[in-house]
C-alpha positions in Angstrom: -1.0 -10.2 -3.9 -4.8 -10.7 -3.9 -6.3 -14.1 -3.1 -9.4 -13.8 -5.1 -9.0 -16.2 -7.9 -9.6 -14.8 -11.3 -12.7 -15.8 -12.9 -10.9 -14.3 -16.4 -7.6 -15.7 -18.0 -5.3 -14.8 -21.2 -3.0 -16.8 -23.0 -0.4 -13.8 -23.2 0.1 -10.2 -22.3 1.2 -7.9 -24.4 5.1 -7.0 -23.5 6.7 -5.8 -26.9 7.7 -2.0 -26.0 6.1 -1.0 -29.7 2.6 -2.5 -29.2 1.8 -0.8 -26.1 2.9 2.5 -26.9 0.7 2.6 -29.9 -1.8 1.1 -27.8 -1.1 4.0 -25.4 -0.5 6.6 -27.7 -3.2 6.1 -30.1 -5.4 6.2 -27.0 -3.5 9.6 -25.7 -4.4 10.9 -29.2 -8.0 10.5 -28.6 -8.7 11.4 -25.5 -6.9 14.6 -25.9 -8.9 15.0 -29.6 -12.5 14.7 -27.0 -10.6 16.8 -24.6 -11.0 19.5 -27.5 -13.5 19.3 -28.7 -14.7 19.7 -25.3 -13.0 22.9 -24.2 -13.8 24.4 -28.1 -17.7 23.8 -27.0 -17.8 24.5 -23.2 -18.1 28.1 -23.0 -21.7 28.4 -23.0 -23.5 29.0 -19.7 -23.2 29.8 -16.1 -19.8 29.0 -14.6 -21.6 26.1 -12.1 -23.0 24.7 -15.4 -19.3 24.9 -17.2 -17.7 23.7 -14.0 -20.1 20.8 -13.8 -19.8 19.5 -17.8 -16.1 19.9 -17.3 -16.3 17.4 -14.4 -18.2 15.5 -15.9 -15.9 15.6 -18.9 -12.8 14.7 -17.0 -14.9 11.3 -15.3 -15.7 9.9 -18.6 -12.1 11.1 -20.1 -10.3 9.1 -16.9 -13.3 6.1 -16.9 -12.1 5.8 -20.9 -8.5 5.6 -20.6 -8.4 3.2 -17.4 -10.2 1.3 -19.7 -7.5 1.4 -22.3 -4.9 0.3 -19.8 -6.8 -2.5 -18.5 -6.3 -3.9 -21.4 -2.5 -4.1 -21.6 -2.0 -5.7 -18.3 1.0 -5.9 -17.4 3.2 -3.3 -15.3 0.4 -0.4 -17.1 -2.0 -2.0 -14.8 0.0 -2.2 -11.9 1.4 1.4 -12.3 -1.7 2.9 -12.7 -3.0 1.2 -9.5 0.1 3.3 -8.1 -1.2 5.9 -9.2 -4.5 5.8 -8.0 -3.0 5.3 -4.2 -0.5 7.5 -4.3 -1.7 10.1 -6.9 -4.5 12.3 -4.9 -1.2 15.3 -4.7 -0.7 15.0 -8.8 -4.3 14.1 -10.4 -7.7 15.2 -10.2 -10.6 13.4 -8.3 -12.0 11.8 -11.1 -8.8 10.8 -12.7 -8.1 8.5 -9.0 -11.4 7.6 -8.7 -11.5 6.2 -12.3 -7.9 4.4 -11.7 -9.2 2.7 -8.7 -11.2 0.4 -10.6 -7.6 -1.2 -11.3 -7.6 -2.7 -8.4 -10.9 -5.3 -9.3 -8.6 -6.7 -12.8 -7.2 -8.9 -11.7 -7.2 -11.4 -15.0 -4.6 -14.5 -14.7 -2.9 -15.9 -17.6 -3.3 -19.4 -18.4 -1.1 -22.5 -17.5 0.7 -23.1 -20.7 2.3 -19.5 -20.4 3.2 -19.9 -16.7 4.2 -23.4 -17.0 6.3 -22.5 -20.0 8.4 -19.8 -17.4 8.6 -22.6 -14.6 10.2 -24.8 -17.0 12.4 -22.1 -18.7 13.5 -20.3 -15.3 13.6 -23.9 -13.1 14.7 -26.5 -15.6 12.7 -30.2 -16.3 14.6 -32.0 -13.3 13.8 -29.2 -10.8 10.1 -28.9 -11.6 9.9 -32.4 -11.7 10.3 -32.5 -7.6 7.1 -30.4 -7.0 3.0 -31.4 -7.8 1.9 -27.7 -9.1 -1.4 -26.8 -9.4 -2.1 -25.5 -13.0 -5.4 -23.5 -11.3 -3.6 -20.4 -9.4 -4.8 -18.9 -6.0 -3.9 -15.7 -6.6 -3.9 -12.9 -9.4 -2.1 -9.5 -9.8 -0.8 -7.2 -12.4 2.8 -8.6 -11.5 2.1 -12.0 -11.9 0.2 -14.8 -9.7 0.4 -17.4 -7.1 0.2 -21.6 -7.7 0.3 -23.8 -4.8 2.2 -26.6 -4.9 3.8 -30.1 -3.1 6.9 -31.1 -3.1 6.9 -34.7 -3.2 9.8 -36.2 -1.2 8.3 -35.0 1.9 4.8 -33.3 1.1 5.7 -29.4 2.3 3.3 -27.0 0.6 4.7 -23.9 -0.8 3.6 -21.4 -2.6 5.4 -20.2 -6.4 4.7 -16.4 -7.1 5.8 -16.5 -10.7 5.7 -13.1 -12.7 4.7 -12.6 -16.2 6.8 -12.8 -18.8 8.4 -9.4 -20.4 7.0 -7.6 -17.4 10.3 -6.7 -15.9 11.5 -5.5 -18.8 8.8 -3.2 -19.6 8.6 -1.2 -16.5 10.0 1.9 -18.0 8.5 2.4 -21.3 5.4 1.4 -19.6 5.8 4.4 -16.9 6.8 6.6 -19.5 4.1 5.7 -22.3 1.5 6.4 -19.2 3.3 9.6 -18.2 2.6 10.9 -21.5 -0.6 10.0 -22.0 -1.6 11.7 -18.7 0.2 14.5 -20.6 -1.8 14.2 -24.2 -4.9 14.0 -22.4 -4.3 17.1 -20.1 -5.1 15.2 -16.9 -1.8 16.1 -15.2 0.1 19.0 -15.0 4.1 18.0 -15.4 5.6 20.2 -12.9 8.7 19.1 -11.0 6.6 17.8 -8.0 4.9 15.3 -10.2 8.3 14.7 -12.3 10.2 13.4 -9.0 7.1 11.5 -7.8 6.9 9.6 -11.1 10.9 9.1 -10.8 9.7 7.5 -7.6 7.2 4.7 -8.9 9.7 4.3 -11.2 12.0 2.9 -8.7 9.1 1.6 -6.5 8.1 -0.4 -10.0 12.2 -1.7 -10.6 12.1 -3.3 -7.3 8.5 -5.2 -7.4 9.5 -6.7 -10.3 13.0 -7.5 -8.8 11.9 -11.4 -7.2 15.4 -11.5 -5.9 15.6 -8.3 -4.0 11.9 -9.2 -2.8 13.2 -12.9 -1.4 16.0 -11.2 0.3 13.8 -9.0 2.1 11.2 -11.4 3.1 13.5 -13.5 4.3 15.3 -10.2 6.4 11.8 -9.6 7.9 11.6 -13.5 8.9 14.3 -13.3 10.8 13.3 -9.7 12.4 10.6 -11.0 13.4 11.5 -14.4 14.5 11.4 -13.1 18.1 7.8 -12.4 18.3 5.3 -15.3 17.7 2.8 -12.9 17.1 3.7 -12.4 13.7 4.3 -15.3 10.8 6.8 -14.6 7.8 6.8 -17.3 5.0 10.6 -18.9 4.7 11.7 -18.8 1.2 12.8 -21.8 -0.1 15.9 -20.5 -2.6 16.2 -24.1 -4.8 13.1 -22.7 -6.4 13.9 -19.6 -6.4 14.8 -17.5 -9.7 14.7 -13.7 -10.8 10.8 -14.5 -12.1 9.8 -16.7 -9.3 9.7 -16.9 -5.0 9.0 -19.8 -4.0 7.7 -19.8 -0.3 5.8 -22.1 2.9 2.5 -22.0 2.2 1.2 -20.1 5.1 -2.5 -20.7 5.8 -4.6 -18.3 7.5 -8.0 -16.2 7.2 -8.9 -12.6 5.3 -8.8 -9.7 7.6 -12.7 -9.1 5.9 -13.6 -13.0 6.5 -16.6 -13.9 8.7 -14.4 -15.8 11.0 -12.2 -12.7 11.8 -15.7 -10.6 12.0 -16.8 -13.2 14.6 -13.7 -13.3 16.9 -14.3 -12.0 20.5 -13.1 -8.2 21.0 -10.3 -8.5 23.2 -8.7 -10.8 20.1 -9.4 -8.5 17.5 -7.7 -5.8 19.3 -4.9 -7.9 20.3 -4.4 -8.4 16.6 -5.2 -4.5 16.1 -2.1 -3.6 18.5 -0.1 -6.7 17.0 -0.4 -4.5 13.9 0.3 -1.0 15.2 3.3 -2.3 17.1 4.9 -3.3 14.0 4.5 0.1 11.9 6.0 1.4 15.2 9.1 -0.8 14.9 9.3 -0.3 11.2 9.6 3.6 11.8 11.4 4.0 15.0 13.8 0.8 15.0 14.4 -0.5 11.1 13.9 2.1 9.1 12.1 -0.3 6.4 8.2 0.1 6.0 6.4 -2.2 4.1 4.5 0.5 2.0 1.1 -1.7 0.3 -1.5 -1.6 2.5 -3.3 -4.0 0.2 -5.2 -6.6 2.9 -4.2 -9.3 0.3 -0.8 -9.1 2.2 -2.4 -10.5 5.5 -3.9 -13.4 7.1 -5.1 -14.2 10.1 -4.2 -17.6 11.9 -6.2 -18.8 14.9 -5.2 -19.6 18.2 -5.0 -24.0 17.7 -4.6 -24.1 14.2 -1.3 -25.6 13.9 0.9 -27.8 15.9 3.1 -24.4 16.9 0.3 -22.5 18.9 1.5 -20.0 21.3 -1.8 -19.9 22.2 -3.2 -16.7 20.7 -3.9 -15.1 17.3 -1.3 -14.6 15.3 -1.1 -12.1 11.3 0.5 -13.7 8.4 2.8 -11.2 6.5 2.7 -11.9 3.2 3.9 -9.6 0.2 7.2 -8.1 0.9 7.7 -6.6 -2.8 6.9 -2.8 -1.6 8.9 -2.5 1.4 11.4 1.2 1.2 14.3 2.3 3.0 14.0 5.3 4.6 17.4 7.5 5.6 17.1 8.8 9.8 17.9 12.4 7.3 13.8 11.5 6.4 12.9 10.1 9.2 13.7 12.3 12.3 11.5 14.7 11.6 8.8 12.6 11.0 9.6 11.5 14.9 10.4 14.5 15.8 6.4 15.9 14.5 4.8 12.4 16.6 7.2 12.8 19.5 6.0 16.4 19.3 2.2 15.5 19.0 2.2 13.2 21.5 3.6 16.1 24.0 1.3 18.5 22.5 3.9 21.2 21.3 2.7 22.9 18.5 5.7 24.9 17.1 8.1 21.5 17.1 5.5 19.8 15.2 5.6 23.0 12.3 9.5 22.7 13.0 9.2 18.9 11.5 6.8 20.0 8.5 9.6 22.5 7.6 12.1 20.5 7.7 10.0 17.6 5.7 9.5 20.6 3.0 6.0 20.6 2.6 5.0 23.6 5.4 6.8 26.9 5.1 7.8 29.8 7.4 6.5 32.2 4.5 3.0 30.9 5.0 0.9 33.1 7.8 1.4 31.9 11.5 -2.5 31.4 11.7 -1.7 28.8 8.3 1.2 27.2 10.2 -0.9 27.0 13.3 -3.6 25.4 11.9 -1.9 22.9 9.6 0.3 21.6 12.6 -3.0 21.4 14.7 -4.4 19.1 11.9 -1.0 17.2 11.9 -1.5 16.1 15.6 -4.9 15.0 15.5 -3.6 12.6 13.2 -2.5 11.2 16.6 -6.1 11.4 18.4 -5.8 7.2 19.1 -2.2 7.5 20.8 -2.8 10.8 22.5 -2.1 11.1 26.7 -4.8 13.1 27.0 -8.0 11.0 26.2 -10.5 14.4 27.3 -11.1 15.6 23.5 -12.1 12.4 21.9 -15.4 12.3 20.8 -18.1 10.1 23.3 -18.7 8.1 19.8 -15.0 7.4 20.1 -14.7 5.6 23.1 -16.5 2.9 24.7 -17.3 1.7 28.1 -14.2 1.0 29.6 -12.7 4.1 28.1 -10.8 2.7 25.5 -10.8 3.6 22.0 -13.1 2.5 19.2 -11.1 2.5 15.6 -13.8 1.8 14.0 -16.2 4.4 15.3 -13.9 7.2 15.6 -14.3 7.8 12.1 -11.0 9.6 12.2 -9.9 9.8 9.0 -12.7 11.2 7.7 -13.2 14.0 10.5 -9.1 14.8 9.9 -10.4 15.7 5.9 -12.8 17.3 6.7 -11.1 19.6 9.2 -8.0 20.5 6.7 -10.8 21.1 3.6 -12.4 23.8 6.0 -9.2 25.2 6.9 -7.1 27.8 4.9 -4.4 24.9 4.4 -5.4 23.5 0.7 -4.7 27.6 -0.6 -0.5 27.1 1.1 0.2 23.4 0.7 2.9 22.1 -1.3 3.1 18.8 -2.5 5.1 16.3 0.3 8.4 14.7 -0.4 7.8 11.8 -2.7 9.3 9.5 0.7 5.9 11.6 2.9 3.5 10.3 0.4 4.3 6.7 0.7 4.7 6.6 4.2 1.5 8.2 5.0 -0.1 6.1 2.6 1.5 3.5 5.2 -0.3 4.8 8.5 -3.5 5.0 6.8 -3.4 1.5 5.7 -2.3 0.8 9.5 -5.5 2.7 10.7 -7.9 0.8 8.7 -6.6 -2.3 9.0 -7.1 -1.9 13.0 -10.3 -0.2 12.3 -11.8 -3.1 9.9 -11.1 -5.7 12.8 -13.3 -3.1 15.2 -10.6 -3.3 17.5 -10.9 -1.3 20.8 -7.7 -0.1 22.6 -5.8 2.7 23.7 -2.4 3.2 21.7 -0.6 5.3 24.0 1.4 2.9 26.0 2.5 1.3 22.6 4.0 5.1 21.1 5.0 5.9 24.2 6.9 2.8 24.5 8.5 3.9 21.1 9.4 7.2 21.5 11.5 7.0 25.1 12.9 3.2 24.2 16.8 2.9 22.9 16.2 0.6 19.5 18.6 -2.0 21.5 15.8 -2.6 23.9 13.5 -3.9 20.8 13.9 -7.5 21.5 12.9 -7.0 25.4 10.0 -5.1 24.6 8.9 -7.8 22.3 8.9 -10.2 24.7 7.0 -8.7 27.3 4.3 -7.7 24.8 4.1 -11.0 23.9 3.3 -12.0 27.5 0.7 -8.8 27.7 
């Protein structure tokens, strides 16, 4: 959950089913009306010219109807920020780029409305034991975040209370959005995009579920309680409903924060490898990935800020309402195409793709060749062999620069040159979110400018029985 505070508040959001879809489908109505109009007139001039109005067409049309559901709040906000992260398979350019702009609304709803569901879900007697402040720290689409006292013993905690009628709005809300994707031709509903939406669906049913959420925060707690490296909030379950967590207040920095800008090097990359470690234990030992790569679920804490200093950095974890299951059926070939990277054999990594469904013997070997090629670069920062990285990758001591590398952007580039875009299918809904996952990995080690090579830390991964988890973890601590 973000930890801007909201300079904007409302008294209510609108959560009755019928409101929001005329809201939604009156909106749908016109957009597709414009839409046309458009095509009726756009037939008159070179095809760069049409090409270029029917961009610009589609901005406007996408800039319009984001506009429409930032207005409804709610789940309608929060799915379409779903959809711009996840959504590049399923909707054009424009129609992400527009959604983005989601992500910046992130209006609060005022205390008598939240104080109303503390009362409601906690009862008179058990509010009574905590000092809340009415002002919260943090806003989302969800629902936001007041701190607050208890006052037998002064321990701060956090309450991340959700909006009323959100919950129970999730699926007429996806489905009033799905349609007015349709209405305004902006999507194309094909099966692909049909079983992705079935997935946000889900994804939305369990960020609203508080209960499932304080389950699993608590499951990564104790995960992680062996590695002081990492801090988990412990949920405090007397204040703790369906609507609300209620959490230790766990103070720290902003990964963008001047403070974190200013730390030395070799702490920046000790928190860079801190990070990569974990996506590494989430895919190869417990099968549960945290899936937002939203920095509002991090903080930094300093080496002497508290009374328990282990004497180096440690990351706050904060947010644990998009974490997914993934079955080993999903998951071993996604090892099996890394494992395959890292040893640099091309025809196991295509062997993976296959089996994940979105590469296809039918496609020309040069395709296949290519694609898997593009696959394993992926890998560039955890590769054995350091010889191809650019000179602008790697600094003085031969280690690599994040940052610099500018990987992501040459890996784009590099499949948009290729043949690939003409053969590729649409990745399995599970793909989409976990690659959404490495990415948001990546540039969180990249915005700290961290400098190291990964390879020890994969390689540590991929030869390593899971049982030997808790061993590893200690000697990394000591590293």
């Amino acid at each position: 959950m973000s930890s801007r505070r909201s300079g904007k508040s409302v008294s209510r959001i609108k959560t009755g089913s019928f409101e929001r879809r005329l809201s939604l489908t009156r909106a749908g109505l016109f957009a597709g009306t414009r839409l046309a109009s458009h095509m009726a007139t756009n037939w008159i001039g070179s095809k760069e010219k049409r090409e270029e109005k029917h961009r610009a067409m589609l901005s406007n049309q996408a800039r319009f109807l984001v506009h429409e559901l930032g207005q409804l709040k709610g789940s309608v906000v929060k799915i379409g920020q779903v959809m711009a992260l996840y959504g590049e398979h399923f909707l054009p350019e424009e129609v992400t780029e527009a959604l983005h702009t989601l992500e910046d609304q992130t209006t609060s709803l005022e205390w008598p409305a939240i104080e109303k569901v503390l009362k409601d879900e906690l009862g008179n007697d058990r509010l009574a034991e905590l000092d809340v402040d009415p002002d919260p720290i943090g806003a989302a689409s969800l629902g936001q975040v007041h701190r607050a006292v208890r006052r037998s013993d002064g321990l701060e905690l956090v309450l991340k209370v959700q909006y009323p009628g959100v919950a129970d709005a999730v699926d007429s809300d996806l489905n009033a959005v799905a349609q007015l994707l349709k209405v305004a031709r902006l999507v194309s509903m094909g099966p692909e995009f049909n079983d992705w939406l079935e997935e946000v669906r889900e994804m939305m049913h369990r960020e609203v579920d508080y209960r499932l959420e304080a389950r699993t925060t608590e499951k990564f707690r104790k995960m992680l309680s062996s590695d002081p490296r990492f801090i988990v909030p412990r949920v405090l379950q007397e204040y703790s409903t369906a609507h609300i967590i209620a959490s230790t207040f766990e103070h720290g920095h902003s990964l963008n924060s001047k403070p974190v800008r200013d730390l030395p090097l070799e702490r920046r990359s000790a928190l860079g490898k801190a990070a990569l470690e974990l996506f590494f234990r989430e895919l190869f030992v417990w099968g549960e990935i945290q899936t937002d790569p939203n920095f509002g679920n991090y903080r930094i804490r300093f080496a002497g800020e508290d009374g328990d200093d282990p004497g180096y950095d440690r990351v706050v974890l904060l947010d644990f309402g998009a974490v997914q299951s993934y079955t080993d059926e999903f998951l071993d070939p996604v090892r099996q195409m890394i494992r395959a990277s890292y040893e640099n054999d091309l025809d196991a990594v295509i062997d993976g793709g296959v089996k994940l469904r979105f590469m296809s013997r039918d496609w020309p070997e040069e395709v296949l060749e290519t694609f898997g090629s593009v696959c394993m670069s992926v890998l560039e920062p955890l590769a054995p062999d350091h010889n191809e990285w650019p000179d602008y990758a790697v600094n003085g001591q031969g280690e690599y620069r994040w940052k610099q590398s500018d990987l992501p952007s040459r890996v784009a580039r590099r499949a948009a040159r290729s043949a690939i875009s003409r053969y590729f299918r649409v990745p399995p809904k599970e793909f989409v979110f976990l690659n959404r996952k490495l990415i948001g990995v990546y540039t969180f080690i990249a915005v700290l400018h961290s400098e190291f090579n990964g390879e020890h830390l994969l390689r540590k991964y991929l030869y390593q029985d899971p049982a030997d988890d808790a061993s590893a973890t200690s000697q990394s601590t000591k590293a």
